[in-house]
Every structure is written in C-alpha cells, then in structure tokens.
C-alpha positions as CSV (number, residue, x, y, z in Angstrom):
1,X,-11.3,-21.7,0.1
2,X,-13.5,-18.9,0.3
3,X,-14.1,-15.9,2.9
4,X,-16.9,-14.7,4.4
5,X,-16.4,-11.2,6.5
6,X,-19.5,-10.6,9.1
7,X,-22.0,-7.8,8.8
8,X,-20.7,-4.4,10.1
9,X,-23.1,-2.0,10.9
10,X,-26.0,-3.2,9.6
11,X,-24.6,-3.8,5.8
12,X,-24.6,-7.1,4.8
13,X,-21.4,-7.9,4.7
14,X,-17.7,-6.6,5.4
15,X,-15.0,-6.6,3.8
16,X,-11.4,-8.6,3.9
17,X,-8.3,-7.6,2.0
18,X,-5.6,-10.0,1.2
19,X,-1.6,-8.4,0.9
20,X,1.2,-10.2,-0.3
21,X,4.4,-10.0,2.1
22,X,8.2,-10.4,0.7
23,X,9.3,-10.4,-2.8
24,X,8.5,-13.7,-2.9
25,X,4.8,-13.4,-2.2
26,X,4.6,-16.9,-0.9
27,X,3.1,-15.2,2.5
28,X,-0.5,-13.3,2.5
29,X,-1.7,-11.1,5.2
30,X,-5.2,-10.7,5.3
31,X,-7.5,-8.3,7.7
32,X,-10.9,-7.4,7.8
33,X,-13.0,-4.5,8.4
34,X,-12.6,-5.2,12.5
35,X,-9.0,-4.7,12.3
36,X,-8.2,-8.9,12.3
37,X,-5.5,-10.2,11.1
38,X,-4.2,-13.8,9.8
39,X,-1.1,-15.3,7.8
40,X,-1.6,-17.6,5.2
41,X,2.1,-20.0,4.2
42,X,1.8,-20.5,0.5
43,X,4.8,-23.3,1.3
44,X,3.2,-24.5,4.7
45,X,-0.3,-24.3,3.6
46,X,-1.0,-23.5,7.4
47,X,-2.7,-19.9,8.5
48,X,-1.2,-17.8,11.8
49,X,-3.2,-15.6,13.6
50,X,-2.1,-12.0,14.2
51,X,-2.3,-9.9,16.4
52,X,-5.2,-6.8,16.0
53,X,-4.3,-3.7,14.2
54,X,-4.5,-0.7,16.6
55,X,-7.8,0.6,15.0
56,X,-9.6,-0.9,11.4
57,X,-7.9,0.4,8.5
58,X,-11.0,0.8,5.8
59,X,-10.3,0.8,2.1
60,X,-6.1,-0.2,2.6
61,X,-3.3,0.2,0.4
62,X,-0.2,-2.2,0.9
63,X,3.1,-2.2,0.2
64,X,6.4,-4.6,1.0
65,X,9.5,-2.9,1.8
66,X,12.5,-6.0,2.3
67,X,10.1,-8.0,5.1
68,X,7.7,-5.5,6.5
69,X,4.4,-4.6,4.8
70,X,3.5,-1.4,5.2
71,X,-0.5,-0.8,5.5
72,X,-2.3,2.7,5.3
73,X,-5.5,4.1,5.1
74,X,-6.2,4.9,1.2
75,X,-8.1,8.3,2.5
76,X,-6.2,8.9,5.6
77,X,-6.9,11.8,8.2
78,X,-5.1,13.3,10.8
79,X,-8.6,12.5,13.7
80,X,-7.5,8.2,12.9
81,X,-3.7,8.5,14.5
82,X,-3.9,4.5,13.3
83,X,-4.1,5.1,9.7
84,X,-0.6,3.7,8.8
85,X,0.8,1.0,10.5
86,X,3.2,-1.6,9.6
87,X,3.5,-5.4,10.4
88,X,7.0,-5.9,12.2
89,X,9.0,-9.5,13.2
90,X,11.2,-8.9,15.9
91,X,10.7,-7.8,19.7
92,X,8.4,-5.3,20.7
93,X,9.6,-1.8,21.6
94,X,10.6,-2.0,25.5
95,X,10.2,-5.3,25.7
96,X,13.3,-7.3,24.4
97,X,12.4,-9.5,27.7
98,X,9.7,-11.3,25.2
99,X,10.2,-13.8,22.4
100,X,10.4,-12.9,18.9
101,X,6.5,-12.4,17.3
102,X,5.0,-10.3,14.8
103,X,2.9,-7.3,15.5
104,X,1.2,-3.9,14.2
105,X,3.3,-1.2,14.8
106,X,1.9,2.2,14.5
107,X,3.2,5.0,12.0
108,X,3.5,8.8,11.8
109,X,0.2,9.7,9.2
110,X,1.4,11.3,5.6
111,X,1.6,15.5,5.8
112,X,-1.4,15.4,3.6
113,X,-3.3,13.8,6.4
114,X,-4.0,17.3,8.4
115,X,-4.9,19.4,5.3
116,X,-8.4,18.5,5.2
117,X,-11.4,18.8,7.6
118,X,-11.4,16.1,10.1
119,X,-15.3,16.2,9.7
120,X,-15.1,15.2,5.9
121,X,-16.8,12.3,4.6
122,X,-16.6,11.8,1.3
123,X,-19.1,9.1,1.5
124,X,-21.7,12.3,1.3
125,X,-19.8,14.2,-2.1
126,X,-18.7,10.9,-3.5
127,X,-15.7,8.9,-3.9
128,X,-14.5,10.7,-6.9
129,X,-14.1,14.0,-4.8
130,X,-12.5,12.5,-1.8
131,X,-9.2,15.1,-1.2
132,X,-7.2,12.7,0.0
133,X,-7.3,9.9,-1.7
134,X,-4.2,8.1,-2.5
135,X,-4.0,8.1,-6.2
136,X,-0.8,5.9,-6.7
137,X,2.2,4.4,-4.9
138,X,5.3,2.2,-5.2
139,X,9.0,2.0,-3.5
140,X,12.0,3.6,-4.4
141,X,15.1,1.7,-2.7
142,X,13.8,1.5,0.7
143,X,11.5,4.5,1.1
144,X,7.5,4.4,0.1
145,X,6.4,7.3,-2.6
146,X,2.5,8.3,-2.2
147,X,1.3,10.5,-4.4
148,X,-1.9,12.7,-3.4
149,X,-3.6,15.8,-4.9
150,X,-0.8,17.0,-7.2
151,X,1.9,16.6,-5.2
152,X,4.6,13.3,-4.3
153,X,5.8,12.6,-0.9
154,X,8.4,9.9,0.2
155,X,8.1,8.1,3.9
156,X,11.6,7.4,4.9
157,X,10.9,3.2,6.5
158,X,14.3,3.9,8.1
159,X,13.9,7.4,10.3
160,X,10.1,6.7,10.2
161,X,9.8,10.5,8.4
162,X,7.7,11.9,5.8
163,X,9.3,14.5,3.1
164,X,7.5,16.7,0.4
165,X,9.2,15.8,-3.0
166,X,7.3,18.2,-5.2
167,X,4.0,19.5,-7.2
168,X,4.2,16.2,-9.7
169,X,2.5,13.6,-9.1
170,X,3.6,9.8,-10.0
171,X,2.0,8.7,-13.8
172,X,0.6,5.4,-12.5
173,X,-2.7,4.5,-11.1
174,X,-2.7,2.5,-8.4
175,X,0.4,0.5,-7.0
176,X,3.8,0.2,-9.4
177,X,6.0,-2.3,-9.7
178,X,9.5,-1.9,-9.9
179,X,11.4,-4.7,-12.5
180,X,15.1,-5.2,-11.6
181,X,15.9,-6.8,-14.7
182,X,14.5,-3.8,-17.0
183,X,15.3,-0.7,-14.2
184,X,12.1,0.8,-14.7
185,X,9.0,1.0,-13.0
186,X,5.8,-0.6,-14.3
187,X,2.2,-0.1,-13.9
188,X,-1.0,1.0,-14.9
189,X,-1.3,5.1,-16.5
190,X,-2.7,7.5,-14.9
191,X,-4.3,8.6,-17.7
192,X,-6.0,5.8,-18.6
193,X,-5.7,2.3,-18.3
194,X,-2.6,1.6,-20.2
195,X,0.6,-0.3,-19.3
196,X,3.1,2.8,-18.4
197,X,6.9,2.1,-17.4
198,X,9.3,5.1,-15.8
199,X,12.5,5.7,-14.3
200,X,11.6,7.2,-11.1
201,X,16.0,7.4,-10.5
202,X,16.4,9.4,-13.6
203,X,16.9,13.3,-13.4
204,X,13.9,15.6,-12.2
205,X,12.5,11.9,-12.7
206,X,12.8,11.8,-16.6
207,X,10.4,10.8,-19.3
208,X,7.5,9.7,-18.0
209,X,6.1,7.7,-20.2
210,X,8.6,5.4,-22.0
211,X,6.0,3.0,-23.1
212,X,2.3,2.5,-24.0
213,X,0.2,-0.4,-25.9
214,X,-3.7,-1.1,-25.1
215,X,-4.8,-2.5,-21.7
216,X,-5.8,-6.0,-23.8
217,X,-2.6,-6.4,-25.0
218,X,0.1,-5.2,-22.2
219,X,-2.0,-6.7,-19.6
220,X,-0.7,-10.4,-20.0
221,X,3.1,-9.0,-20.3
222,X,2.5,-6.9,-17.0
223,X,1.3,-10.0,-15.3
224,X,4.2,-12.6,-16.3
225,X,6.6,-9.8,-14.8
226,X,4.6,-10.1,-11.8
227,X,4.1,-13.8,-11.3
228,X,7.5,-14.9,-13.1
229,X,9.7,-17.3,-11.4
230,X,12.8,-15.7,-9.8
C-alpha cells in the first residue's frame, strides 16, 4: 500500500506521518500536512477516519502514553496555540450526551514555546539553527520529558501542566524507548549515532551513558527490543 499526500502550496508534494498507538503498536495513526487524520487496525486490516486536528501540525513528534498519543509540533511557538494536541477515546468535554468517539484534543504549548520570536522562520537561517527544536523525548511513568536548548521539561498527561526539570538535557537523539525487562532507557546518543541506554529514575538522573557499541552493530539489538513479541 502506498501514500500519496497532495501538493501544498505549490511544492510537489506533502507530507504524511505514520504514529504507532498503544504498546502494542498494532494501531497506526497517520495525518498529513492538512491536518487529516486516519486509523489503520493492524488485527482488522480496516482504516477509520478521524476527525481533523485543530490546525496542521508540520514536522510532528509522537509519543504514546497508556492509550493516548500525544502529538506536538517538533519547532513549536507560542502564535500556533494548536501545536500539541492529543488523540483522546472517550466523550467530548461538555458533551457526555454523545457516544463514545475519538477526537484531537488540544494542549497547553511547552514553556519553551514563548521564548522565541513569533516571527522566526527558521526555514530562512536553516534547520540546524532552529531555537526550538525538539532535540529528544521519551516518557517517564506517565509524564512526557522534552528536551530543548539545554534544558529538560516534563508535561504532567494527568494535570495537563508543564514543569522545568533543569539545565541538562536528555543524552538521546530523537525519541527513547524505555525496556521494562532491562529498567533502562534506550536510544540513539546524542553525540552521535550510537546505541545509548540510561536510568532516567536514578539520582540527579545517574550515569548517562551506561552503554555504547557502533551504530552497525547495536542497531539490530535496538530493533528486536522494539519489535519483540510481548
């Protein structure tokens, strides 16, 4: 099966992402530069259309947190108050009178959000000196670390509340994995790409690095972790 997104102004194509939802990752939520959404049942093999996001989220991270994935803006701002939402089942908010559905539920932006100029583009100093990119994320029990331009903050999914944990920054790139079975956290280094495991629940969050082989080698172990049966 393949996807085609449409033109969006005047470039030859869009884009579409594809998220996995649940810790099963049976479920894939896609959307595409327009803010359109679908559901794709591994098990059923059958798609479900969603509803719209609020406004396009451009260049998404995504995250599960129990059965909710969590979807933000990889650059967010404070001028796009639709740069973090989250796809909910349940009823919507004041109406209970309505079935059941899923739907985009919109979410207070990161702190980090209002620190830069709203007129920013970084499509005109490059992507490697965009401020407020998103350099690498994961979850901790229930709550969503970010990390962003030396410093860590935690989005309570509970309270809906972001909190400043500090001037460190997380020592993956990209999105971690947490491994029950080993306790530790697993993903791609910062500082290059090696495989690099932490304990994010040890004290002043301990060692960071507790291991390190070549991208060629650790790759294939990262993966089976990943795509294991559980």
């Amino acid at each position: 099966m393949t996807f085609y997104p449409d033109p969006f102004d005047g470039a030859p194509a869009g884009t579409v992402e594809f998220m996995p939802l649940g810790s099963s990752k049976n479920t894939i939520v896609t959307i595409d530069q327009d803010g359109r959404a679908m559901m794709y049942g591994v098990a059923s093999r059958a798609f479900h259309i969603l509803p719209q996001l609020h406004k396009p989220i451009w260049e998404p991270i995504s995250i599960t947190v129990g059965g909710t994935i969590y979807v933000m803006k990889s650059s967010p701002f404070c001028t796009n108050s639709a740069c973090f939402e989250a796809l909910i089942y349940g009823h919507r908010p004041n109406m209970d009178y309505l079935p059941e559905s899923w739907y985009w539920h919109s979410l207070p932006p990161p702190p980090f959000a209002y620190e830069h100029d709203p007129n920013y583009s970084h499509h005109l100093i490059g992507e490697d000196d965009d401020p407020s990119e998103i350099t690498a994320y994961t979850v901790v029990d229930s709550d969503i670390w970010v990390s962003q331009g030396g410093k860590t903050y935690l989005f309570d999914t509970v309270n809906s509340v972001w909190t400043n944990l500090g001037d460190w920054m997380l020592p993956f790139r990209g999105q971690a994995e947490y491994i029950p079975e080993h306790k530790l956290w697993f993903g791609l280094s910062c500082n290059g790409d090696l495989l690099c495991a932490s304990n994010l629940n040890g004290d002043l969050l301990g060692d960071w690095m507790l291991h390190h082989r070549r991208l060629h080698c650790c790759l294939s172990f990262f993966l089976f972790l990943l795509l294991r049966p559980r």
